[in-house]
N, C-alpha and C positions, 0 to 999 in steps of 0.2 A: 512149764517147759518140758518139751522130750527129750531126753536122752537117749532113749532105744534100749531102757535097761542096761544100759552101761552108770558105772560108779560116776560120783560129780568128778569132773576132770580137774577140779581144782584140789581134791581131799580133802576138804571142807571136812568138818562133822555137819551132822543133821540141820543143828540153827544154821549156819552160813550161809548151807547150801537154799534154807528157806528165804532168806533175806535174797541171796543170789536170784532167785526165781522170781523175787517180789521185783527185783530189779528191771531183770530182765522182759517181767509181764508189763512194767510200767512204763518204760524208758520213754521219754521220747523220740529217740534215734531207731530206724528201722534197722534190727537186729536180723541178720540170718547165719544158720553153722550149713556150713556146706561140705560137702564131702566132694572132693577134689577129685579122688580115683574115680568116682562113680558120676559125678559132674549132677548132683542130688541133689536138693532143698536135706535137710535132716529136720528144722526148727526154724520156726521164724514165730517175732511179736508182733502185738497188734497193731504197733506201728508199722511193721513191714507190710503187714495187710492194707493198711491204710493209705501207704505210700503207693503201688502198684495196683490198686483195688481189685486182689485177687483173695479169695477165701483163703482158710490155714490150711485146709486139704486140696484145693488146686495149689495151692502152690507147694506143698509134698510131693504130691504125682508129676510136677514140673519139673524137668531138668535149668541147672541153676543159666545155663548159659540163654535159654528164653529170655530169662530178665532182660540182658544186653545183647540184643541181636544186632544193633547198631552200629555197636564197639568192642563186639567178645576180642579181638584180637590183642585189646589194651586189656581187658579181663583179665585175660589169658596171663599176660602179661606179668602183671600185676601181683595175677595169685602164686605164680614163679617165684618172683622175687620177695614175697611173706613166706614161703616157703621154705624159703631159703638162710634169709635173717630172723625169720619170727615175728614180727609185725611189718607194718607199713602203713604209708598214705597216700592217695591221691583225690585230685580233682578232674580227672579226666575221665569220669566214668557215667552213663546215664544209663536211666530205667526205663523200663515199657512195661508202660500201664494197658491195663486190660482194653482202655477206650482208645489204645492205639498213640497216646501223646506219651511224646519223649522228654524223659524228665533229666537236667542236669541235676547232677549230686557229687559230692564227695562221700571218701569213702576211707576207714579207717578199717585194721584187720589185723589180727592175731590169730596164731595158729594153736590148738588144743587135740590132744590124743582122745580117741575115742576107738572103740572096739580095733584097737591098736592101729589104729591108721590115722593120718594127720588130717584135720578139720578147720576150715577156715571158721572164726567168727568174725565177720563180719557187719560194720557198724555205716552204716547209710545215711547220710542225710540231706535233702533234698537244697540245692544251694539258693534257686530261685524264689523272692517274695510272694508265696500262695494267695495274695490277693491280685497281687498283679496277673501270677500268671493266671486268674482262673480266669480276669476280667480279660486278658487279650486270647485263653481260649472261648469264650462266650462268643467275642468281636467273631473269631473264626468259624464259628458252628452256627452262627446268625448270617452270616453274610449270605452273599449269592454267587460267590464266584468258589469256583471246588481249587480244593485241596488234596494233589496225593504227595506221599512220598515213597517212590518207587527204589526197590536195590536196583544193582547193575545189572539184574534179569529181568526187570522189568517187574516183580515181585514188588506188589502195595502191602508194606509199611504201616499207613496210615493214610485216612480218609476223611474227611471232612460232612458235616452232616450233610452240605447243599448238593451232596452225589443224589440222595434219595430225593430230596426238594425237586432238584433241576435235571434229573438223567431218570430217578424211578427204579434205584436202585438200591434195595436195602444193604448190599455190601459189596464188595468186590477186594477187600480184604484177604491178604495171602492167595490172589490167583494173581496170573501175569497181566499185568495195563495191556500190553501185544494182542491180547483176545477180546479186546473191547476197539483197539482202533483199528479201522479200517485199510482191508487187506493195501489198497490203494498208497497209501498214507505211514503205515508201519515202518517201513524202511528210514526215511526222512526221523523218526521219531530215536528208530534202532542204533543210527549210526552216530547220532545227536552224542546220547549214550557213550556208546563204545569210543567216541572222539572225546568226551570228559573224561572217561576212565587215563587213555594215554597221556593228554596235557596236564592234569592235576590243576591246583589252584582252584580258583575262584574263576567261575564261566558263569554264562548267560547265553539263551538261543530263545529266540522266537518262532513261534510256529502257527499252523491255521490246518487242523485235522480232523475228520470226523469220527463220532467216537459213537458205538452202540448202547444205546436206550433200553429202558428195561421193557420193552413195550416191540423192538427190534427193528425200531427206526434208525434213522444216523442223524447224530445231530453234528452242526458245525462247534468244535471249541479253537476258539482262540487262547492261546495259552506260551506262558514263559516256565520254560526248563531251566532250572540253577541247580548250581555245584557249589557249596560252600564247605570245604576240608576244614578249616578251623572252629568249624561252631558243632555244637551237641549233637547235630542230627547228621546220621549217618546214610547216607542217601542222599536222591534228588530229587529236587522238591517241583511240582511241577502245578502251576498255578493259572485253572484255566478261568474263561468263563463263556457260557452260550451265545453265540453269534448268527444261530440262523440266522432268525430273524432278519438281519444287515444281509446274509448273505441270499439270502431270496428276495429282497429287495435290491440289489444288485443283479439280482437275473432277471427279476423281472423289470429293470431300467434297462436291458439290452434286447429284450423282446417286445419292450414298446420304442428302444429307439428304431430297431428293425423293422418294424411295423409303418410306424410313421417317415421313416428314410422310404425305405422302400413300396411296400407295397399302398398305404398314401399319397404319396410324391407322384407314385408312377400311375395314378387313377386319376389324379389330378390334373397329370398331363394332357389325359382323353379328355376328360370333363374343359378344359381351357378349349384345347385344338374342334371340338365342335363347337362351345360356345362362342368363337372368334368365327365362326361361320354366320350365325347369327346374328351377332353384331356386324358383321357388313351388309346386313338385310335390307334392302330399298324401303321399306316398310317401318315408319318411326317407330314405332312401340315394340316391334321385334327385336330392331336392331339396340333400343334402350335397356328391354332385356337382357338381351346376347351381352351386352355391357357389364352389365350390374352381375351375370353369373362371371365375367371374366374376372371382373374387379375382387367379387368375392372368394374364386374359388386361387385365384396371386396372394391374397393372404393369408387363406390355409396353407398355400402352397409354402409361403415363410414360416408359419408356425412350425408346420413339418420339418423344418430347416433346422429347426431350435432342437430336435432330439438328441441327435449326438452331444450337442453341449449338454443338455439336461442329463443325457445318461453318464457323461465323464465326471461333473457334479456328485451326483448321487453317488458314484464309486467310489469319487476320492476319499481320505480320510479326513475328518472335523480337524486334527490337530496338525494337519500340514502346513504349514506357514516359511515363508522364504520374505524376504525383503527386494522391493519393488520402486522406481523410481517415477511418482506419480507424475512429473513433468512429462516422460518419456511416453508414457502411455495416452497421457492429452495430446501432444503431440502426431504422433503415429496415426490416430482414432481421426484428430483436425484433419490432418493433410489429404488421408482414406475419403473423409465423407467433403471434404469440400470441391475435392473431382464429381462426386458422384452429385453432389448438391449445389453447384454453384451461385445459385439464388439467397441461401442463407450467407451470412455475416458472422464471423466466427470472433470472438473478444477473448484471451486465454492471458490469464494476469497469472502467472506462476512464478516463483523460483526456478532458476537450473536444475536444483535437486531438491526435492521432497519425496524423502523416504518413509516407506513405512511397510512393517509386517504384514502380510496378508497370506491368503490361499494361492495359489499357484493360476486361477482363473481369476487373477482382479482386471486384467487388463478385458477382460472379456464383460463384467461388471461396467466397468468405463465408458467402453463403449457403448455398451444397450442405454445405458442413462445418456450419452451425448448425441447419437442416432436417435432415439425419443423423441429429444428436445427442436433435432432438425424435421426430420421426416415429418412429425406432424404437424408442422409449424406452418398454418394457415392464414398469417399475419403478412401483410401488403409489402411491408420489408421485414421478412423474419432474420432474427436476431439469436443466437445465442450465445450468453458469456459463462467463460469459465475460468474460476477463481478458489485463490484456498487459504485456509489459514494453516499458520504452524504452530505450535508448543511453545508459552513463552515460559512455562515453570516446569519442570521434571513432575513427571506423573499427567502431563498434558496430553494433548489429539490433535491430529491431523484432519481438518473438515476441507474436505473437499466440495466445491458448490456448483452444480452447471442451473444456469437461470435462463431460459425463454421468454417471447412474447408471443408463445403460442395461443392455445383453446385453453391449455390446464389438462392434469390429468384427471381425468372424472373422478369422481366422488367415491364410487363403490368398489373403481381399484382400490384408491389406497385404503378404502376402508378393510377390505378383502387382505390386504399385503400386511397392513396394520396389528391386524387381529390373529393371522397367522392361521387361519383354513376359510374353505370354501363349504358353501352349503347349494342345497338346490336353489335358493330365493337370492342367496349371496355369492355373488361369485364375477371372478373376472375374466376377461376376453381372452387375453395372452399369457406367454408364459414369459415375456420380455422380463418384468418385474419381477415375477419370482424367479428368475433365475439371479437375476442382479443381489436380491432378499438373500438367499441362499449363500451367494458368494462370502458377501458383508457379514453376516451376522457367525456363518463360520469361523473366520477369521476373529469374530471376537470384536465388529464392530458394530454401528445403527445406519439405519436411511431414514430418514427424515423428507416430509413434504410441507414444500408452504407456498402460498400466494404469492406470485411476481406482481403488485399491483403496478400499473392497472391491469395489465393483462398479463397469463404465464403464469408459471408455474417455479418453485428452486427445488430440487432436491439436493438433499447435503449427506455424504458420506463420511462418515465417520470414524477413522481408523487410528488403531494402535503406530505412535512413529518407532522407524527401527533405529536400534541404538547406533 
């Protein structure tokens, strides 16, 4: 133990004051004397080292209020009022260890005279189960998503390992978060902030920002900003995680829907408008031709059709889910295609209401499955029925069924849809099915294919019903 060449503050004779030291070198409580005036470490044990994992000479050359930078204001506080009566207690005081985690503790403290000026001893000890908390800091420094905790200047606090994993930064510790996000994007971030500070309480904000790379790229982070005033940590804690990826995949769903909208569609038109020239050709094998290019190039011309739905798909989010009245949507999809198809035979065995959760394109889903079933339907009186079942026990499904006496749907679509990707050898004609694939299985549901014998095809959808 140091004293600074000052006498034992207690007047001990010599044994006391050895026992006193043996004490104080053993305790297990992190012990520090602090010098008020001078805002100084004076002495700390090795539990105090232990506690902060700072050496006993960094933390001499450390002013005491580093410890809590979090909460110096309740420090402050605190050291006042032992100042005042001569000891005290609290539990409202945390530490900042060197690795940046904030540790709750309580804190016990008496005041001792030294080179005639009053000296806090202060006695520490850390309130949180150390195996818990090391296991839910491991959980944090393993993960993939970052962790900062920023002051009200925007000043990191604390950092999380996956900054360097997933950004490429060995720290960014004690500079402003402002000089990492983008000039673009800052403000939204700033004002977030500065809107916490005024309402107090407990907040939450969502956000989608880019933030500079050690490399001096931008990556996209998605990330939630909180404000929690009653818990340990003093700051806002700001929890992103990398989103490129999603987000250039989103751009580039808008530069293949523009693609295929436009400049497809509108090459298609020429290609149609001369092959119909053709096909009026006096000359059978021309005009069979001229045929077969019109026929083919009407159903690129529909696949093209499908982009904007494929790119509004690929945009939305997985977890969007609204409640949907599957009646209502047979219905609509019937009345639509039986104008357009009058030959086919429509059967529709439903309920009034069947409801159930889904993505916001189910009825888009319904459709391409009941369209399918008509359009190709090359049967002498084509047919198609649609029926469903409901839940008869909590925790049950909604199966939706549209059944044909079409061809069938070939084998290597649904092998294709089944399997969930396409290869050069393997692969399917339309995107009819994967978009339907898509819809369903977002929402959290299946599509199923099976034999109408004798002839035809069922598919059954299968979805979550809504409460």
């Amino acid at each position: 133990m140091n004293t600074t060449g000052s006498d034992d503050p207690s007047g001990r004779p010599a044994a006391s004051r050895e026992t006193f030291e043996a004490i104080f070198e053993h305790a297990n409580d992190a012990i520090f004397i602090v010098d008020i005036e001078k805002d100084s470490i004076v002495d700390c044990n090795p539990a105090a080292e232990e506690l902060v994992d700072f050496s006993h000479e960094e933390l001499l050359s450390m002013d005491a209020s580093e410890l809590h930078p979090h909460n110096f204001s309740q420090f402050a506080s605190f050291a006042e009022t032992v100042i005042e009566d001569g000891d005290g207690w609290t539990d409202e005081i945390t530490c900042y260890r060197r690795d940046g985690e904030i540790v709750p503790a309580e804190m016990s403290a008496s005041v001792v005279e030294l080179d005639g000026r009053p000296h806090l001893v202060n006695h520490i000890r850390e309130t949180t189960d150390r195996a818990e908390r090391d296991w839910f800091q491991s959980l944090i420094e393993h993960g993939t998503d970052i962790m900062l905790i920023v002051a009200a200047d925007g000043t990191v606090r604390y950092e999380s390992a996956s900054l360097t994993t997933v950004l490429g930064h060995e720290t960014v510790r004690d500079e402003s978060v402002f000089d990492y996000v983008h000039p673009d994007d800052e403000s939204t971030l700033r004002e977030t902030i500065e809107m916490f500070e005024v309402i107090g309480g407990n907040s939450e904000s969502a956000h989608e920002f880019r933030f500079r790379q050690a490399d001096g790229s931008w990556a996209w982070l998605e990330a939630t900003l909180s404000s929690h005033p009653d818990s340990p940590i003093t700051g806002y804690v700001l929890n992103a995680r990398d989103v490129t990826a999603r987000k250039e995949s989103r751009q580039q769903a808008v530069v293949l829907n523009r693609m295929l909208r436009h400049n497809l569609r509108n090459g298609l038109n020429v290609v149609i408008g001369h092959a119909e020239q053709f096909a009026d050709a006096e000359t059978p094998e021309v005009a069979a031709s001229g045929e077969a290019v019109v026929s083919k190039a009407w159903e690129l011309y529909e696949q093209a059709s499908y982009a904007k739905e494929l790119a509004d798909i690929l945009e939305s989010a997985h977890h969007t889910q609204r409640p949907h009245n599957l009646s209502v949507l047979v219905d609509e999809t019937v009345d639509e295609l039986a104008d357009s198809d009058p030959d086919v035979a429509f059967s529709v065995d439903l309920p009034e209401r069947v409801c159930v959760m889904a993505a916001p394109k189910l009825g888009l889903a319904v459709e391409h499955v009941v369209r399918n079933a008509a359009e190709h339907n090359d049967a002498a009186t084509p047919r198609v029925d649609i029926s469903a079942q409901t839940p008869t026990t909590d925790g049950g499904v909604v199966e939706l069924t549209v059944a044909d006496n079409g061809p069938g749907i070939p084998a290597d679509e649904k092998e294709v849809l089944l399997d969930g990707e396409e290869t050069p050898l393997k692969h399917g004609s339309g995107l009819g099915l994967w978009i339907v694939n898509w819809i369903i299985t977002r929402t959290g549901g299946r599509i199923a294919f099976e034999r109408n014998g004798p002839r035809g095809s069922r598919v059954t959808l299968t979805l979550p019903p809504a409460e």
